[in-house]
C-alpha angles and dihedrals in degrees: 000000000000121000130226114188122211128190154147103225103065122188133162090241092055088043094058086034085061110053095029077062089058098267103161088220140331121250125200126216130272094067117219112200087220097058097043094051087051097051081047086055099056103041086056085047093055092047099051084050094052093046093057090049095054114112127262132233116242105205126211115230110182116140091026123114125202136089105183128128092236088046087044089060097045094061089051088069100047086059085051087056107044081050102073127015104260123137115257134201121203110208113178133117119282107282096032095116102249100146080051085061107045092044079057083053106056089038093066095027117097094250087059089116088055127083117288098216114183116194113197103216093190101054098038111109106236087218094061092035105108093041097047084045114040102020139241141254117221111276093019081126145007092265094041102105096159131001130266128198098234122226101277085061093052084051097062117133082000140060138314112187117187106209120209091003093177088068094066117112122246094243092058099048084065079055090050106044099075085056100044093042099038098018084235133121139173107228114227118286094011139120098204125076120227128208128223119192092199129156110241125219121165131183132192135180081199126089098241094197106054076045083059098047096048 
């Protein structure tokens, strides 16, 4: 965001603090509502500019088939996508080519140098989840003869794509919401909680929202 001070002790050296910090400018009480509504203007106005500057991702489509305007379109979201960190979810029917997609995405994206970690949601057993996500430590559990970090933790500073999100049981997606909200998870067996900073894409062939309703 850009930052707009406002005080009523004005000297030059806060003044200068202030902007050398990364204050977008330095306003003086009393406040006129005139001149506050034109430095807002133009702080909206520099950062529409700067928007628009900023540089496009060229994608690299090799391998994917498909020439039409509404695919085209298609592909020019994906470069909006690969081009800032926001979570992204692929609908579209079995087949469709959304893995394709989300892979396109990651590789263009500015955690491409980062681990591409796919969880399939519809063939993990609910039973072995929390290990196979999170991770164990050794003699979590009878079979837990030595720890493993978990998935979440391969995705770190790269991408976890959820595939067929719309397969995951309603009792683990309680176990995924703290993850997905706070980028944090407890492993398996253990009292400390580890971060993830990991870029989330999801994809699903189900309407999630008729799933929601019902």
């Amino acid at each position: 965001p850009l930052v707009i001070i406002i005080t009523a002790f004005s000297n030059t050296e806060g003044a200068r603090l202030a902007v050398s910090s990364g204050a977008w400018d330095y306003i003086e009480k009393p406040i006129y509502k005139e001149k506050l509504n034109l430095q807002i203007q133009r702080a909206v106005e520099y950062r529409r500019e700067k928007q628009k500057s900023q540089h496009k991702v060229i994608l690299s489509t090799r391998g994917i088939i498909g020439q039409s305007q509404t695919f085209s379109k298609c592909l020019e979201q994906v470069a909006q996508s690969a081009s800032s960190s926001v979570a992204v979810l692929i609908q579209g029917e079995s087949g469709t080519g959304k893995e394709l997609l989300a892979r396109l995405i990651h590789d263009h994206s500015t955690v491409k140098d980062g681990e591409y970690v796919v969880v399939d949601c519809a063939a993990m057993p609910e039973t072995l989840m929390e290990s196979m996500l999170f991770g164990h430590k050794k003699g979590a559990f009878t079979s837990a003869d030595k720890a493993s970090d978990g998935l979440i933790a391969m995705a770190d500073k790269g991408t976890l794509f959820l595939d067929e999100i719309g397969e995951l049981p309603l009792s683990a997606q309680k176990t995924f919401l703290r993850v997905l909200q706070e980028k944090k998870y407890r492993p398996v067996g253990s009292a400390k909680e580890i971060t993830s900073q990991f870029r989330l894409i999801s994809a699903t062939n189900r309407n999630l929202h008729d799933m929601v309703q019902n």
